[in-house]
N, C-alpha and C positions, 0 to 999 in steps of 0.2 A: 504494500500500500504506500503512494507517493503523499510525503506529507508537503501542505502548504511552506507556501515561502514566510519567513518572518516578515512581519511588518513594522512600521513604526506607528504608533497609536498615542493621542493625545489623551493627557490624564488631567484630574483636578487633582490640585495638591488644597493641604489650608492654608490658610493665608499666610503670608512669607516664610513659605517652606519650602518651595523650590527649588531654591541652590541645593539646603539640607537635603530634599528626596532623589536631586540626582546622583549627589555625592553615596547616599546609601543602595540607590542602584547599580553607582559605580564597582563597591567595594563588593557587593554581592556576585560581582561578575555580570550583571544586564546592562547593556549598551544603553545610555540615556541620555539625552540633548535638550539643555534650557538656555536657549538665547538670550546673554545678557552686555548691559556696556556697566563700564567704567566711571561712575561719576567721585567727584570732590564736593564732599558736604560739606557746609561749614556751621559748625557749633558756638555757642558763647566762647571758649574756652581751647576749642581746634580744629584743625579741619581734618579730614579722613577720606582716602578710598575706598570708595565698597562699591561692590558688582549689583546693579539695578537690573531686574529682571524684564526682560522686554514682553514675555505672556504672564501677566499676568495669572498667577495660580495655579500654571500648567508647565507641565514637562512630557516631552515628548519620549516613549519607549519602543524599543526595538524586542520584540516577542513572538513566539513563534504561537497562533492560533488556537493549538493545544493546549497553549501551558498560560493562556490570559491570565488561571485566578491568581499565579503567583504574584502579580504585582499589588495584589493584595497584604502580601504581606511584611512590607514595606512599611512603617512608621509614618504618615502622612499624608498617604496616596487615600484620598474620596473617593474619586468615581472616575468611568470612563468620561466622553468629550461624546455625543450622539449627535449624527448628522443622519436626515431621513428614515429614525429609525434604528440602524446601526452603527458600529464604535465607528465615530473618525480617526482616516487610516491616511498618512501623509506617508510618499515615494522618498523613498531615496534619494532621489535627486530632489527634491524638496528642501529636505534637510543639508544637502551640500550646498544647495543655491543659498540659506541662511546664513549658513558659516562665510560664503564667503563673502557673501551682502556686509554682512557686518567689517569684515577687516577691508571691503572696500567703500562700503558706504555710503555713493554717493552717485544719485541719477541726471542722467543728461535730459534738457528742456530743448525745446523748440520755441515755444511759446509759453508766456506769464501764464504760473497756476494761482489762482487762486482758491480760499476757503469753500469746498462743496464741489472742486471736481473729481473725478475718478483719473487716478493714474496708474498704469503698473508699472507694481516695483519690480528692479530689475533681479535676475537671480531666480527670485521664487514664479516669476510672471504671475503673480495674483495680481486681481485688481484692490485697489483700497482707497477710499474716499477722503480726501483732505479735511483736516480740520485746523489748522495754522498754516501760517507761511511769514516768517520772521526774516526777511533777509534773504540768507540761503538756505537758512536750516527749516526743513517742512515736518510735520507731524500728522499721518494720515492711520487710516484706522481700516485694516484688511476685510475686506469683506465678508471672505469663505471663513474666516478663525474670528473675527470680531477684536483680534491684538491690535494696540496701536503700534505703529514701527516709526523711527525717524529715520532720516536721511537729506544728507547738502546737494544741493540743485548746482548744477555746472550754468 
């Protein structure tokens, strides 16, 4: 009997636990991917780097169809991500177009976007609808996953 391919499948984690849940993913040996950047916060007293999660609440796992309920038992992990019905299921190349979106960051324009168009970002080719436009730096909000992502406009 041929078994399915693994997939990668979006999860809810609680709330700011998703570095934590992938990191425990990690260690247990499942492949796990949560999109994050680099910000500098600044305190009364200092400033700090921490990793800001780009999905909010979600981590993406790599699992093989049979063996779903183990990401149950995982310290954090809610529930699957359900699109039509069944677990939403993001390619492989999905997740590499992510990775690299993030270390390059930044999409080419033709023409001024403004707040409330649809553009796709590059990389994942999803469509996501604008909701700022500061300059260069845009803030638009994926359609198919509802995450907001940013990226610098050329």
């Amino acid at each position: 009997m041929k078994e399915k391919p693994v997939n990668w499948y979006v999860l809810f984690t609680k709330p700011r636990n998703e570095l934590k849940v992938m990191e425990r993913f990690l260690s247990a040996g499942i492949e796990a991917y949560t999109p994050f950047k680099t910000e500098i916060r600044q305190w009364s007293d200092r400033k700090k780097k921490i990793k800001v999660p780009l999905l909010t609440s979600m981590v993406l796992v790599k699992v093989a169809e049979s063996a779903l309920d183990i990401v149950f038992e995982i310290p954090g992990v809610v529930r699957f991500l359900f699109e039509g019905g069944k677990r939403a299921e993001v390619s492989h190349a999905e997740v590499l177009a992510m990775k690299a979106h993030l270390e390059v960051n930044s999409i080419s324009v033709e023409k001024k976007i403004l707040k409330g168009d649809t553009v796709e970002v590059p990389f994942i080719n999803e469509e996501a609808t604008v909701l700022s436009v500061k300059g260069k730096n845009c803030i638009a909000q994926l359609n198919k996953l509802a995450a907001k992502v940013s990226f610098q406009l050329n």
